[in-house]
Biopython code that builds the backbone (N, CA, C, O; Angstrom):
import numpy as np
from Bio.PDB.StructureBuilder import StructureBuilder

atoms = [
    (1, "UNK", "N", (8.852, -41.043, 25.685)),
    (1, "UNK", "CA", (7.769, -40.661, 26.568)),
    (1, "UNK", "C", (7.301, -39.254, 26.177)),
    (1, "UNK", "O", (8.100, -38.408, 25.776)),
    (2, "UNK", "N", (5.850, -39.001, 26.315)),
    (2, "UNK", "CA", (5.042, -37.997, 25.521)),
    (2, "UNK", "C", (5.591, -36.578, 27.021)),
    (2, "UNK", "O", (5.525, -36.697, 28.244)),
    (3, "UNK", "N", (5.979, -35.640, 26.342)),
    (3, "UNK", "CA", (5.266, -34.484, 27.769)),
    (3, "UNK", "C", (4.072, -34.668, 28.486)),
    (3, "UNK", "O", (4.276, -34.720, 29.699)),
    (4, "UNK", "N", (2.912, -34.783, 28.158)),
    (4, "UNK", "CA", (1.871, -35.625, 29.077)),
    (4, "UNK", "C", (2.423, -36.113, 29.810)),
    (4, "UNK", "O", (2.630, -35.596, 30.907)),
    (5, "UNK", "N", (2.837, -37.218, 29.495)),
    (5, "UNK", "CA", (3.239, -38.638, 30.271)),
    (5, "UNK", "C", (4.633, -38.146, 31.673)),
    (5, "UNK", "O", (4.608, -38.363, 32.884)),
    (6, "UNK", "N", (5.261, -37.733, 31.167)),
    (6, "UNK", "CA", (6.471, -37.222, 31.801)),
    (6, "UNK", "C", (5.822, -36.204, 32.519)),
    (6, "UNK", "O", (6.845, -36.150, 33.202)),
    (7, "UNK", "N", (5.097, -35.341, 33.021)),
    (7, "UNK", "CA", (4.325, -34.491, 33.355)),
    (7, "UNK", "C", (3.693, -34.967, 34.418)),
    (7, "UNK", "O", (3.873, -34.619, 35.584)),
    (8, "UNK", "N", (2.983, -35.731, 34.034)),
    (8, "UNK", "CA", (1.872, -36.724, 34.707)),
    (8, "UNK", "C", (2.463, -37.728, 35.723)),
    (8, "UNK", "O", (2.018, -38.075, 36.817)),
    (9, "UNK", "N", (3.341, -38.020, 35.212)),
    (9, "UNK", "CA", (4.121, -38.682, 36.261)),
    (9, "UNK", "C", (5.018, -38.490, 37.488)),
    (9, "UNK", "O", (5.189, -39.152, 38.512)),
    (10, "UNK", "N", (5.662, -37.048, 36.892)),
    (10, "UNK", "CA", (6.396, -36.100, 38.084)),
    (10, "UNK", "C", (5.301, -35.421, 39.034)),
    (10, "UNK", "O", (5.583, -34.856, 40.090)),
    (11, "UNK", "N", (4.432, -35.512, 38.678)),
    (11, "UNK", "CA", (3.440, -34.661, 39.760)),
    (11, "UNK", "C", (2.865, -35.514, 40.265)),
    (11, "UNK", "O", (2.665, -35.210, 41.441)),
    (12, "UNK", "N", (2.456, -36.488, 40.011)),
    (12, "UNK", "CA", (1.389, -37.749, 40.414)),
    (12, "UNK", "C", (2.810, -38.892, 41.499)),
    (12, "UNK", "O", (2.544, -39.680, 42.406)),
    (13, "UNK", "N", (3.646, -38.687, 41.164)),
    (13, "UNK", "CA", (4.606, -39.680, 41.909)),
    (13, "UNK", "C", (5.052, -39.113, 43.105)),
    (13, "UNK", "O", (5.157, -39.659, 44.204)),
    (14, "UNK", "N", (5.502, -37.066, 42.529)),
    (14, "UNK", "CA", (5.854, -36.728, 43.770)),
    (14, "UNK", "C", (5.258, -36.011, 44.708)),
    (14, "UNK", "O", (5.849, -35.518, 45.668)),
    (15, "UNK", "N", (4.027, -35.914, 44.474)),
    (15, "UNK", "CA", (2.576, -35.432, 45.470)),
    (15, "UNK", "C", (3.185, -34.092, 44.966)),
    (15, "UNK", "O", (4.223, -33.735, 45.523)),
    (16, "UNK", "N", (2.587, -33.168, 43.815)),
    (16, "UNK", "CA", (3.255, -32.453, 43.570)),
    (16, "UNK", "C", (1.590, -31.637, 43.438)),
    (16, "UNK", "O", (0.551, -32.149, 43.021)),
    (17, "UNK", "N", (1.838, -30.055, 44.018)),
    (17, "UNK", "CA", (0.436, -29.319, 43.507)),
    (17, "UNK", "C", (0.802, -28.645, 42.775)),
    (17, "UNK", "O", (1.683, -27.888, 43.182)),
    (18, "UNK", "N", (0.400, -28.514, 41.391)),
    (18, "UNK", "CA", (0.580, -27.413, 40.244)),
    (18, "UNK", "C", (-0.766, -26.709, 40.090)),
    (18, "UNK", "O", (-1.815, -27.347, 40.004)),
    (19, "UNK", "N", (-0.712, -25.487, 40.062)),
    (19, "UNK", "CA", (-1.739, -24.617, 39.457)),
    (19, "UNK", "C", (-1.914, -24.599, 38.102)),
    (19, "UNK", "O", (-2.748, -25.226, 37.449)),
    (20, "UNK", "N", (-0.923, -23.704, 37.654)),
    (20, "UNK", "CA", (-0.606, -23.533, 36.498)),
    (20, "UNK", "C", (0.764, -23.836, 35.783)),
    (20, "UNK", "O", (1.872, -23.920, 36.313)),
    (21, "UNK", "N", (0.382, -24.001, 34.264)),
    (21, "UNK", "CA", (1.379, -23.929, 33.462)),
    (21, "UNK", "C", (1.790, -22.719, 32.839)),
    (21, "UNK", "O", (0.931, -22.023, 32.298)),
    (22, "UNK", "N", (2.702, -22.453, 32.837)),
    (22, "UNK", "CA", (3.416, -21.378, 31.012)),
    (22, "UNK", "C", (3.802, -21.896, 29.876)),
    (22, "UNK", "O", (5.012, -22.076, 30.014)),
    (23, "UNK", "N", (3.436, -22.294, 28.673)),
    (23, "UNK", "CA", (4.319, -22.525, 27.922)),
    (23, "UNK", "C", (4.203, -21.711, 26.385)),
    (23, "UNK", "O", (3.350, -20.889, 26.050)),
    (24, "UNK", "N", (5.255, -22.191, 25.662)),
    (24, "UNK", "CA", (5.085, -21.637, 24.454)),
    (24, "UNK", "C", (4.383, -21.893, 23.281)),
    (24, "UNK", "O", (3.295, -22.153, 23.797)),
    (25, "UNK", "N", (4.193, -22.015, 22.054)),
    (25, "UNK", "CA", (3.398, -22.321, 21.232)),
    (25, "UNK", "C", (3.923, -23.341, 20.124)),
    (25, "UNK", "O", (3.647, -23.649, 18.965)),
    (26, "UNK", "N", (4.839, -23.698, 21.129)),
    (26, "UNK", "CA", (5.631, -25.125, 20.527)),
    (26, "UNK", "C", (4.460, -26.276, 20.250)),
    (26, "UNK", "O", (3.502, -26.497, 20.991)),
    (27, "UNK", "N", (4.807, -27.028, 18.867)),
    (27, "UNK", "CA", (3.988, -28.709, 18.631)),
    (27, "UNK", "C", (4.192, -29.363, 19.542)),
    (27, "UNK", "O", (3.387, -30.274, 19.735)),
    (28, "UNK", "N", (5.317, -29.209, 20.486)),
    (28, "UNK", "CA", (5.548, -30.389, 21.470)),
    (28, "UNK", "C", (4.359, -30.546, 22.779)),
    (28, "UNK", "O", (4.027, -31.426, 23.573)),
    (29, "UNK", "N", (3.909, -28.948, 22.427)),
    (29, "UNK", "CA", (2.516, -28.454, 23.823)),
    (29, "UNK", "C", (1.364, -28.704, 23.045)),
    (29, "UNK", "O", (0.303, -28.368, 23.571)),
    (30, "UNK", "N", (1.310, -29.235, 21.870)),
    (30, "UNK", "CA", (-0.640, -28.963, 21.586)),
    (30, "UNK", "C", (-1.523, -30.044, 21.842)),
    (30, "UNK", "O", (-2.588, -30.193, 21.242)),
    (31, "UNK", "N", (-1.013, -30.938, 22.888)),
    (31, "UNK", "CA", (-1.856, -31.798, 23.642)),
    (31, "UNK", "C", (-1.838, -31.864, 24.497)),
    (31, "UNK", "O", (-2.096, -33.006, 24.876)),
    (32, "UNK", "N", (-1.503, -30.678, 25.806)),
    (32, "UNK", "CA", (-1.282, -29.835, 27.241)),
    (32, "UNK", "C", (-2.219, -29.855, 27.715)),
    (32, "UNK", "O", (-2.439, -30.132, 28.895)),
    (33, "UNK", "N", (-2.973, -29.565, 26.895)),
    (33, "UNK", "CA", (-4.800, -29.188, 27.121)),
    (33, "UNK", "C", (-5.485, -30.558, 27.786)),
    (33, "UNK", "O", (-6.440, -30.538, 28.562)),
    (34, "UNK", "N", (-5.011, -31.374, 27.463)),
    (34, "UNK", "CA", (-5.901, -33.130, 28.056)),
    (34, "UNK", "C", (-5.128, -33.339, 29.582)),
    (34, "UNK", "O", (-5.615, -33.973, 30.518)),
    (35, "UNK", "N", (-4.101, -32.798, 29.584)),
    (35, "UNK", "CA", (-3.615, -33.345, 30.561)),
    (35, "UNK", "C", (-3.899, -32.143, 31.652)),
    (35, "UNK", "O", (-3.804, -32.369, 32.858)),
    (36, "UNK", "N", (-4.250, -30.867, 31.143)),
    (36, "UNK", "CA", (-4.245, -29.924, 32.062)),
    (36, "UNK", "C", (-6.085, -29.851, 32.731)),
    (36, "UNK", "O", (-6.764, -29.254, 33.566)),
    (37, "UNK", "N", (-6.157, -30.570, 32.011)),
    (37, "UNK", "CA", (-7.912, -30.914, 32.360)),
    (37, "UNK", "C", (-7.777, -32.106, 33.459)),
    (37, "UNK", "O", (-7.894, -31.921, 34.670)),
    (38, "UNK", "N", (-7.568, -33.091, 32.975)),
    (38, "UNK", "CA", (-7.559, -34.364, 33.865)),
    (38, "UNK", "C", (-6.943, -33.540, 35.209)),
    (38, "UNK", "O", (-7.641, -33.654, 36.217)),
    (39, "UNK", "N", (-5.833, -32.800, 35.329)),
    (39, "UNK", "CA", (-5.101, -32.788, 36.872)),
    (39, "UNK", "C", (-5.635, -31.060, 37.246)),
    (39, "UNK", "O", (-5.156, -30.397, 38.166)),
    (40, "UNK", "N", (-6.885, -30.500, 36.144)),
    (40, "UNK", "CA", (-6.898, -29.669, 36.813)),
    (40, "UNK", "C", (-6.343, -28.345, 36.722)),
    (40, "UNK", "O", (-6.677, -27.404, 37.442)),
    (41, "UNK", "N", (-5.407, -28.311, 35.728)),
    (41, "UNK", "CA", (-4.186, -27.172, 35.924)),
    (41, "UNK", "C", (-4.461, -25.898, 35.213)),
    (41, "UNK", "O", (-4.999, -26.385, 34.219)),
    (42, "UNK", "N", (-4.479, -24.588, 35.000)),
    (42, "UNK", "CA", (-4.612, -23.556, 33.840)),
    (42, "UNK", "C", (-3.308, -23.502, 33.041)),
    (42, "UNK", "O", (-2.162, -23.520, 33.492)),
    (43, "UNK", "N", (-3.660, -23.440, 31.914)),
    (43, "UNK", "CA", (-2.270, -23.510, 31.204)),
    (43, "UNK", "C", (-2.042, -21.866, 30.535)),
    (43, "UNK", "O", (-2.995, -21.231, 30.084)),
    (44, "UNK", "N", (-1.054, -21.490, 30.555)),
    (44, "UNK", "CA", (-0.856, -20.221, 30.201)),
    (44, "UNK", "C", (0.304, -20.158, 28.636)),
    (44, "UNK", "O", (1.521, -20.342, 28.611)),
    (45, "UNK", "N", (-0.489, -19.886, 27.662)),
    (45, "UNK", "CA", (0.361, -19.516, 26.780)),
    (45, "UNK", "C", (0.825, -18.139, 26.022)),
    (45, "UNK", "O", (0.105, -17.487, 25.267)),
    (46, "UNK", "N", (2.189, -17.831, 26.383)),
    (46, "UNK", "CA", (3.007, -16.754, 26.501)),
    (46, "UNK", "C", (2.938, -16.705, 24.454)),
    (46, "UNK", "O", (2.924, -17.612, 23.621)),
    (47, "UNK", "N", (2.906, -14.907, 24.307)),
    (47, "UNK", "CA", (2.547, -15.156, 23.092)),
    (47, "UNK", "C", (4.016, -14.989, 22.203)),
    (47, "UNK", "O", (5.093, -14.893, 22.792)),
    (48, "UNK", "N", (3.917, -14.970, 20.884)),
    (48, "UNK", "CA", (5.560, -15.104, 19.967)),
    (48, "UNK", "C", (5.816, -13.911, 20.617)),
    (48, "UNK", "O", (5.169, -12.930, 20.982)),
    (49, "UNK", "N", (7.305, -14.415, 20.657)),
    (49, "UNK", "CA", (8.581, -13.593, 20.828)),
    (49, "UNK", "C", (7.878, -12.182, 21.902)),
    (49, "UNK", "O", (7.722, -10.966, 21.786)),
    (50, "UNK", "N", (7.639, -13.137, 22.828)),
    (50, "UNK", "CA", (7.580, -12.380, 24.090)),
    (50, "UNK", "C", (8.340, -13.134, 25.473)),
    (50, "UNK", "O", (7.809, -13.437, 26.542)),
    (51, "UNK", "N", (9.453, -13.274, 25.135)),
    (51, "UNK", "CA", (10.182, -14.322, 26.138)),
    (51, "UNK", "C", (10.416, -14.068, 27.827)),
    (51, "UNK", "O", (10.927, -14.711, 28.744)),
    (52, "UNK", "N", (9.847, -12.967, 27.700)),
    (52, "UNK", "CA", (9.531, -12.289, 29.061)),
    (52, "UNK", "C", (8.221, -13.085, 30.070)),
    (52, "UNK", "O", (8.129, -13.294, 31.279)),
    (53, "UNK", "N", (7.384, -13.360, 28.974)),
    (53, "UNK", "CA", (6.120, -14.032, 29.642)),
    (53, "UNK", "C", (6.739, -15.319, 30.370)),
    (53, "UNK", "O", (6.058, -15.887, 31.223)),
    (54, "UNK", "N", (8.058, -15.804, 30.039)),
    (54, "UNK", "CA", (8.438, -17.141, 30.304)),
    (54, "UNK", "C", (9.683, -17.464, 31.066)),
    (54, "UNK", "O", (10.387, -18.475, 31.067)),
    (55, "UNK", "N", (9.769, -16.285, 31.743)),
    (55, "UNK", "CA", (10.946, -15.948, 32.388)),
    (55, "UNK", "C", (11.769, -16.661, 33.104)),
    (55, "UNK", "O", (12.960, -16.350, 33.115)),
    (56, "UNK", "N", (11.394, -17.534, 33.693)),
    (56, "UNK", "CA", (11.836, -18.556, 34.587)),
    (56, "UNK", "C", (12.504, -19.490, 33.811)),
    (56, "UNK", "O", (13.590, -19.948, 34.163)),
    (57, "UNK", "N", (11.793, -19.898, 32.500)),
    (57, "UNK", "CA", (12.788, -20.776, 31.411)),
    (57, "UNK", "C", (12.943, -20.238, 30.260)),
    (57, "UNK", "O", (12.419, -20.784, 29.289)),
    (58, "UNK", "N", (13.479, -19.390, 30.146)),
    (58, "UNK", "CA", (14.691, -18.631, 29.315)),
    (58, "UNK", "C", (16.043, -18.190, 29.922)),
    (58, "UNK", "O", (16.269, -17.519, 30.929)),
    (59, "UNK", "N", (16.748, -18.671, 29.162)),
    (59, "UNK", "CA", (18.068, -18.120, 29.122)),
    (59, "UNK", "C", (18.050, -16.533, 28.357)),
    (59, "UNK", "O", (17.454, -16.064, 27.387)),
    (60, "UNK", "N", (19.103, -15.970, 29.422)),
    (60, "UNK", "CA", (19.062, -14.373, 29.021)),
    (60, "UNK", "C", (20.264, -14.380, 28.863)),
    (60, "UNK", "O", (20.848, -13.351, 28.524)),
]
sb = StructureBuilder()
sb.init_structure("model")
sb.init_model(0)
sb.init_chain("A")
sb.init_seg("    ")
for serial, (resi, resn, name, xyz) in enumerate(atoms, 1):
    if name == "N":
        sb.init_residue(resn, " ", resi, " ")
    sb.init_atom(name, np.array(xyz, "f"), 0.0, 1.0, " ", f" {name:<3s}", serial, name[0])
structure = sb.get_structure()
């Protein structure tokens, strides 16, 4: 299952409101953008090796 899909489904199943995203500049995110349109969302990408921007999911 795509991140889209898995995404799309945790929010859409569990009446979930997302604003925004954070993520990194990982291949696994460069189709974030379709899905952050369809539901709406701003996506925020934290730039290299600034792991601070992403604080919540990093391990320190």
């Amino acid at each position: 299952m795509t991140i889209n899909a898995t995404l799309k489904n945790l929010i859409k199943n569990n009446n979930l409101y997302v604003k925004t995203i954070t993520i990194d500049n990982g291949i696994e995110f460069e189709k974030i953008g379709i899905l952050a349109k369809w539901l709406n969302i701003k996506i925020y990408r934290a730039e290299p090796y600034s792991s601070f921007q992403r604080g919540s999911n990093e391990n320190w």
